[in-house]
MARBA-3410 file (N, C-alpha, C, O; in Angstrom, 1 decimal):
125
21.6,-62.3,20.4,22.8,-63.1,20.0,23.9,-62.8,21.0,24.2,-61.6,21.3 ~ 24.5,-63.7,21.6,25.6,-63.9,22.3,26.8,-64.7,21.8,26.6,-65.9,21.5 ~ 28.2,-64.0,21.7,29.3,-64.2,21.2,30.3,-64.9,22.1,31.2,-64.1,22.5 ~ 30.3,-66.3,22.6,30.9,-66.9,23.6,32.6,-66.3,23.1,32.9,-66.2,21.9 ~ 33.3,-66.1,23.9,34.9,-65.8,23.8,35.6,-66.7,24.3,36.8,-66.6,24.2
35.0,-68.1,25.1,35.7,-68.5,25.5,36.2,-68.8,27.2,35.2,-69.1,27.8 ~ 36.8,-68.7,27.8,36.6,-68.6,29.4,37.1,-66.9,29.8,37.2,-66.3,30.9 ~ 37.4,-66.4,28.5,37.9,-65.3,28.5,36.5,-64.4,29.1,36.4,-63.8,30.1 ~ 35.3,-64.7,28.0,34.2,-63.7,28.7,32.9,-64.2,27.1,32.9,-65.2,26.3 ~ 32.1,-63.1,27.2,31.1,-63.0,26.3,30.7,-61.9,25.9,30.4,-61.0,26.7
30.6,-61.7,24.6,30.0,-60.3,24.8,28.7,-60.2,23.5,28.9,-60.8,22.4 ~ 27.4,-59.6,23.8,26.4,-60.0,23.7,25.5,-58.1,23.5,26.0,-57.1,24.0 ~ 24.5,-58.1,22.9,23.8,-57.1,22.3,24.1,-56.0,23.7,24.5,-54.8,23.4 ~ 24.0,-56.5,25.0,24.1,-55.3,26.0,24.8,-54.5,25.8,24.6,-53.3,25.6 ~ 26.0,-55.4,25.7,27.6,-54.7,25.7,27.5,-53.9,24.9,27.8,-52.7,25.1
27.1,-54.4,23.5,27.3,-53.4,22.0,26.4,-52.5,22.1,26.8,-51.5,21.6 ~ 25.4,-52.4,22.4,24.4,-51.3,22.7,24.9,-50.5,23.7,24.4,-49.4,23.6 ~ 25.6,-50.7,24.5,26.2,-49.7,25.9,27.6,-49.0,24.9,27.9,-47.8,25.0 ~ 28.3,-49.8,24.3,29.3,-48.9,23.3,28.7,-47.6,22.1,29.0,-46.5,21.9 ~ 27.9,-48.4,21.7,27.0,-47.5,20.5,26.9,-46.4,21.4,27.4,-45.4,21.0
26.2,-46.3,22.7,25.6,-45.1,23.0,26.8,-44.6,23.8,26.8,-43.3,23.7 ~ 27.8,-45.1,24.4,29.0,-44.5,24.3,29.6,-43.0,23.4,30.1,-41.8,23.6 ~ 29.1,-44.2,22.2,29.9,-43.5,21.3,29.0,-42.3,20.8,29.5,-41.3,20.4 ~ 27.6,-42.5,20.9,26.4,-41.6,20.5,26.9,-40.2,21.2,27.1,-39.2,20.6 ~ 27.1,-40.5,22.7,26.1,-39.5,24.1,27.5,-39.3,24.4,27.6,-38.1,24.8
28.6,-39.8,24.4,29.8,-39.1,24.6,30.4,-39.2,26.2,31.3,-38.5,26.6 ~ 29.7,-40.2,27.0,29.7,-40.3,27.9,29.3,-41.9,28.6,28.4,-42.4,28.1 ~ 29.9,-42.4,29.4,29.7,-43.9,29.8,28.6,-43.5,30.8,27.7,-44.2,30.8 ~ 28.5,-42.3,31.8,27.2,-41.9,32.5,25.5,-41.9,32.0,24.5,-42.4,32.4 ~ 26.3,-41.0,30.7,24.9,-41.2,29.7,24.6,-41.7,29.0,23.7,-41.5,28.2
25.4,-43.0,29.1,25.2,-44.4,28.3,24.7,-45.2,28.9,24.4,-46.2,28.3 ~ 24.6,-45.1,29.6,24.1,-45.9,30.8,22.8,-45.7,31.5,22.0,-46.6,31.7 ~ 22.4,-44.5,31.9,21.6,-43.7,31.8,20.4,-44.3,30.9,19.2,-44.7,31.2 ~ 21.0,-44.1,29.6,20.1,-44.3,28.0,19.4,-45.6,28.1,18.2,-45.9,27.9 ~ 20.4,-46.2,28.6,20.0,-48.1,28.7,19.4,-48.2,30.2,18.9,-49.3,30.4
19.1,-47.2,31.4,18.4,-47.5,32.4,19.3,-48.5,33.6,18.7,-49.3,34.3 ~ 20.9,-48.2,33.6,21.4,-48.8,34.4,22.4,-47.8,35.1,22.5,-46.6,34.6 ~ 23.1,-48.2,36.2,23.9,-47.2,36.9,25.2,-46.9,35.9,25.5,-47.5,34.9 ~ 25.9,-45.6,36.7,27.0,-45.4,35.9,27.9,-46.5,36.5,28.8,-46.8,35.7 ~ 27.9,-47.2,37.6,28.9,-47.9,38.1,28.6,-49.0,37.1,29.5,-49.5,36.4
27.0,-49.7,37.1,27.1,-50.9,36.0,27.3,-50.9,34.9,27.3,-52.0,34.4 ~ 27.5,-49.9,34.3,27.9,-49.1,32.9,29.8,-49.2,32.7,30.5,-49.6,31.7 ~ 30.2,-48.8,34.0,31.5,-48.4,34.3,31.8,-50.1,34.6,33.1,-50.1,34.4 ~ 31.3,-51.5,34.9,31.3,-52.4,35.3,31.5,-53.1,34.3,32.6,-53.6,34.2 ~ 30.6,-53.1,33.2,30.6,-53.4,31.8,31.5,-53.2,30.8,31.9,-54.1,30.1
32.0,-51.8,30.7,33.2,-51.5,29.9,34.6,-52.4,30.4,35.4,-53.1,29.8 ~ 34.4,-51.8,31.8,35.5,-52.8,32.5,35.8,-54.0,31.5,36.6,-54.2,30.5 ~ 34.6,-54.9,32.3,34.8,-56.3,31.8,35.0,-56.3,30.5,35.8,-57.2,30.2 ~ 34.6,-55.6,29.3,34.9,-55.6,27.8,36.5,-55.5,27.8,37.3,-56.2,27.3 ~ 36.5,-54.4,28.4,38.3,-54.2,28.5,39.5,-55.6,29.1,40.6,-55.8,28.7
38.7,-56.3,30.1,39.7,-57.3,30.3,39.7,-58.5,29.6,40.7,-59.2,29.5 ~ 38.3,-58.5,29.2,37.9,-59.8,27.7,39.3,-59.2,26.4,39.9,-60.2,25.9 ~ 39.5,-58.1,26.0,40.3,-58.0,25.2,42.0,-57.3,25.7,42.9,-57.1,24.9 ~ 41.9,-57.2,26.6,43.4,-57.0,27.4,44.1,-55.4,26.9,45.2,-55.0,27.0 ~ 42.5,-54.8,26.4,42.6,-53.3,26.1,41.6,-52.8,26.3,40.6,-53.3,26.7
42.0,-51.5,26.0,40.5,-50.5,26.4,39.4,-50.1,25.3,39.8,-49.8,24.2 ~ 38.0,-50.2,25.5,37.1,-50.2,24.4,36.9,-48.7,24.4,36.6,-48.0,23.5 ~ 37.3,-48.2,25.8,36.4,-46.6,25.6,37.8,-45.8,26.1,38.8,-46.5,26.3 ~ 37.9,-44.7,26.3,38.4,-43.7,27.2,38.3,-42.5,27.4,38.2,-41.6,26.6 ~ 38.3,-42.4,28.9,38.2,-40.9,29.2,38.8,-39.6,28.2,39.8,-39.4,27.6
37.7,-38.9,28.4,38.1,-37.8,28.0,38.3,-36.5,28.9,37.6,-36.3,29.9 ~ 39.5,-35.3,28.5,39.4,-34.4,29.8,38.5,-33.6,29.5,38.2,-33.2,28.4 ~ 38.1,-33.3,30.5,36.5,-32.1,30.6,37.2,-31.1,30.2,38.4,-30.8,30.4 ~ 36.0,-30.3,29.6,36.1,-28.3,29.6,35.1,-28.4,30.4,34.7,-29.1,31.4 ~ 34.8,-27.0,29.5,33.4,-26.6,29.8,32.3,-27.4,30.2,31.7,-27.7,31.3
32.1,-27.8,29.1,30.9,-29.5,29.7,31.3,-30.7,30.7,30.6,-31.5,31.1 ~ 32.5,-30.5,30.9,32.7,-31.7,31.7,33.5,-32.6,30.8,34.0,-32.2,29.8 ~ 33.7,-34.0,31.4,34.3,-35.1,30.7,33.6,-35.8,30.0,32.4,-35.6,29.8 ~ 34.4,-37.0,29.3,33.7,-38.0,29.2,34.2,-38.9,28.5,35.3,-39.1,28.8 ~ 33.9,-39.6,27.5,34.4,-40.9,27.1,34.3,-41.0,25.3,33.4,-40.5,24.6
35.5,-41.7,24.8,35.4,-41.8,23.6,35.6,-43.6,23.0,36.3,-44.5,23.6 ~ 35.2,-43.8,22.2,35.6,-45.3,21.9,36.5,-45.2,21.2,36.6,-44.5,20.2 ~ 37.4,-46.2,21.8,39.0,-46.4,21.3,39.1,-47.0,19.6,38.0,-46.8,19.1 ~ 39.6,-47.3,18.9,39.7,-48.0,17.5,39.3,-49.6,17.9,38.5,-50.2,17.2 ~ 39.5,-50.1,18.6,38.7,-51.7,19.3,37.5,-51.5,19.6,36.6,-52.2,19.0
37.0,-50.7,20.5,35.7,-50.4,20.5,35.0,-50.4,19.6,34.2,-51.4,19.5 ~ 35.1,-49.3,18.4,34.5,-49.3,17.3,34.5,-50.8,16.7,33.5,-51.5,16.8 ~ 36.0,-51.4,16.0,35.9,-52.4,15.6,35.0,-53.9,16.2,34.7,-55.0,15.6 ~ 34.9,-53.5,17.3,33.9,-54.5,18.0,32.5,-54.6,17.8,31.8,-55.5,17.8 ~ 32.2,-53.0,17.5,30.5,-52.6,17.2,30.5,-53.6,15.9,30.0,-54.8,15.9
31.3,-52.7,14.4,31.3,-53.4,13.8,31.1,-54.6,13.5,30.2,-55.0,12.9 ~ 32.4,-55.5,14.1,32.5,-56.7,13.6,30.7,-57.3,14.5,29.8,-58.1,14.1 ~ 30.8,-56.6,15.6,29.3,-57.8,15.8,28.1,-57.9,15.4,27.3,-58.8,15.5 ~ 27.9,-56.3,14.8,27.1,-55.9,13.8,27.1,-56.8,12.7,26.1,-57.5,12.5 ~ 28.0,-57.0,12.1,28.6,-58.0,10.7,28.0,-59.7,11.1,27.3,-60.5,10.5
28.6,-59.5,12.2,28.6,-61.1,12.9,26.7,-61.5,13.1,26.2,-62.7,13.1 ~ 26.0,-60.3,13.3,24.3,-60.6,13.6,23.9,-60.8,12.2,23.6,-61.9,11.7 ~ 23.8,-59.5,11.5,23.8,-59.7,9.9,24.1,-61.1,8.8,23.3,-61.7,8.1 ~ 25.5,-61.4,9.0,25.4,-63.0,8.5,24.7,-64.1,9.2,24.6,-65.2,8.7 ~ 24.2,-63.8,10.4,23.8,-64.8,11.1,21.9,-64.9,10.6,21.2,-65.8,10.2
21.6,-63.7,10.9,20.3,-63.2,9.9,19.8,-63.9,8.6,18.8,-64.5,8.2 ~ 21.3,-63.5,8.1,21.0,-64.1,6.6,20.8,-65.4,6.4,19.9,-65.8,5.8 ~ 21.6,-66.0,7.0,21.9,-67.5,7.5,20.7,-68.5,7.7,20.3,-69.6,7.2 ~ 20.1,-67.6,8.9,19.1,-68.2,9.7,18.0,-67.9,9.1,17.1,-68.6,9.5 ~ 17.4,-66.7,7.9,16.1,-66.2,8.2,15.2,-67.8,7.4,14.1,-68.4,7.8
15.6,-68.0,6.8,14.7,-69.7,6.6,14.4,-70.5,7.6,13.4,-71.2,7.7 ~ 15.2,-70.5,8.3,14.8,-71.2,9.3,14.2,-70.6,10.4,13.6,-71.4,11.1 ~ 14.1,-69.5,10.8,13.1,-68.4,11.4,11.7,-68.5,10.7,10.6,-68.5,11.2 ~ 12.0,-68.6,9.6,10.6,-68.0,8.6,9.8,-69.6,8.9,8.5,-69.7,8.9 ~ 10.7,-70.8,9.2,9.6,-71.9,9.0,9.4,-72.3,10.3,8.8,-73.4,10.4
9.8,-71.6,11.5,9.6,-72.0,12.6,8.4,-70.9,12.9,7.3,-71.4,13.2 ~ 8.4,-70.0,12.8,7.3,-68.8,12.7,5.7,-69.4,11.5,4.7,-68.8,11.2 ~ 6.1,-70.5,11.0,5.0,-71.1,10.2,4.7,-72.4,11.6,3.6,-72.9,11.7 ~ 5.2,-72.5,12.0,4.8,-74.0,13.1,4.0,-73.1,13.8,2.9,-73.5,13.9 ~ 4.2,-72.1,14.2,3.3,-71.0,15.3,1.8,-71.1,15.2,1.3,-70.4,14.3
1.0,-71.9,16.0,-0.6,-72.4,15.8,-1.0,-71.1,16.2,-0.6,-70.6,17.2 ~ -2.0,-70.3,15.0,-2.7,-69.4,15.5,-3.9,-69.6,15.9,-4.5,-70.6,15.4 ~ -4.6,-68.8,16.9,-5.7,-68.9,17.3,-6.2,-68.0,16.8,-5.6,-66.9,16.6 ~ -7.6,-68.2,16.5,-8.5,-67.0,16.4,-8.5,-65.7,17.2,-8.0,-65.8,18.3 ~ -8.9,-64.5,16.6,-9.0,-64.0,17.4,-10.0,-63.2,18.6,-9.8,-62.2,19.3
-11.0,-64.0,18.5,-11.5,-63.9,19.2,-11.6,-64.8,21.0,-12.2,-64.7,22.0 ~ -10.6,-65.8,20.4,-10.3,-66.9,21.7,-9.0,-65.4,22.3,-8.8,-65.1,23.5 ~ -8.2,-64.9,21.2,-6.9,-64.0,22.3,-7.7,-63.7,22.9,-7.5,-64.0,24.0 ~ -9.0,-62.8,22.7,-9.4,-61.1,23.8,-9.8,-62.8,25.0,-8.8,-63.0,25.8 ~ -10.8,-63.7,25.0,-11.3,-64.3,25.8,-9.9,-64.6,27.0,-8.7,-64.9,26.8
-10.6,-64.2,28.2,-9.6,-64.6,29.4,-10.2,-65.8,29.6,-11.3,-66.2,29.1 ~ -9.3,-66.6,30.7,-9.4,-68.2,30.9,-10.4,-68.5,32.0,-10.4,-67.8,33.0 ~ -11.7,-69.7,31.6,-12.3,-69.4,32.8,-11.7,-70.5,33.7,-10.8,-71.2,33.2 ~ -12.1,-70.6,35.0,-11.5,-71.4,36.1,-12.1,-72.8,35.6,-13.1,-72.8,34.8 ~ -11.6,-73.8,36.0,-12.5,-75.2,36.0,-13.8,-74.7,37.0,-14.0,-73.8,37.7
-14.5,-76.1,36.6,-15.9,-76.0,37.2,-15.6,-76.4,38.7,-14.7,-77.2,38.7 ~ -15.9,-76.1,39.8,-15.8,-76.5,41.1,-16.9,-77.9,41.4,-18.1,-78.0,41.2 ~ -16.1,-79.0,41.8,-17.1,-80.3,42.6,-18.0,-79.6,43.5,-17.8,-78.7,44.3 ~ -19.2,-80.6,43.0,-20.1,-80.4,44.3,-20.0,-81.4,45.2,-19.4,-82.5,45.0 ~ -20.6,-81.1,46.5,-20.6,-82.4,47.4,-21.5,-82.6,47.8,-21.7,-83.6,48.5
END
């Protein structure tokens, strides 16, 4: 699910999953990380969240001992939430009509899945 904003921006399961772990791992490095992308596209992402709302979702924190790292702001959170909320009614919404498009789905036996495809027959000349 993707939440069009407008020409402002979009924000969409990546984003909210890169906040959650944010908020998890205590770090936009290791949130990033978690999701298998750089810290700069991590740091790229928050960005753009931050200019879609003309505030900050995360912020630094000062290091001790462990180092720094990042906390989510009161928008942050409320963004998880609300889009959490926002998938959920949409769920609810939709699962009939999931449930009867998942009934259109022609099954095949299963013994045609394991079967791989043979080539057509080749012309003779």
């Amino acid at each position: 699910m993707r939440i069009d904003l407008g020409p402002e921006g979009r924000i969409g399961l990546g984003k909210i999953e890169l906040l959650e772990n944010i908020a998890l791992l205590g770090s936009i490095s290791a949130a990033g990380r978690a999701m298998g992308m750089s810290y700069r596209r991590a740091w790229d992402l928050v960005e753009e969240i931050n200019q879609i709302f003309g505030k900050p979702v995360a912020t630094r924190r000062i290091g001790g001992k462990n180092g720094g790292g990042a906390v989510l702001t009161p928008l942050g959170l409320a963004l998880i939430a609300r889009f959490r909320a926002i998938e959920r009614a949409v769920s609810d919404v939709a699962h009939d009509h999931i449930a009867a498009l998942q009934n259109e789905i022609v099954r095949r036996p299963a013994h045609e899945e394991q079967a791989t495809p043979q080539a057509p027959p080749q012309a003779k000349n």
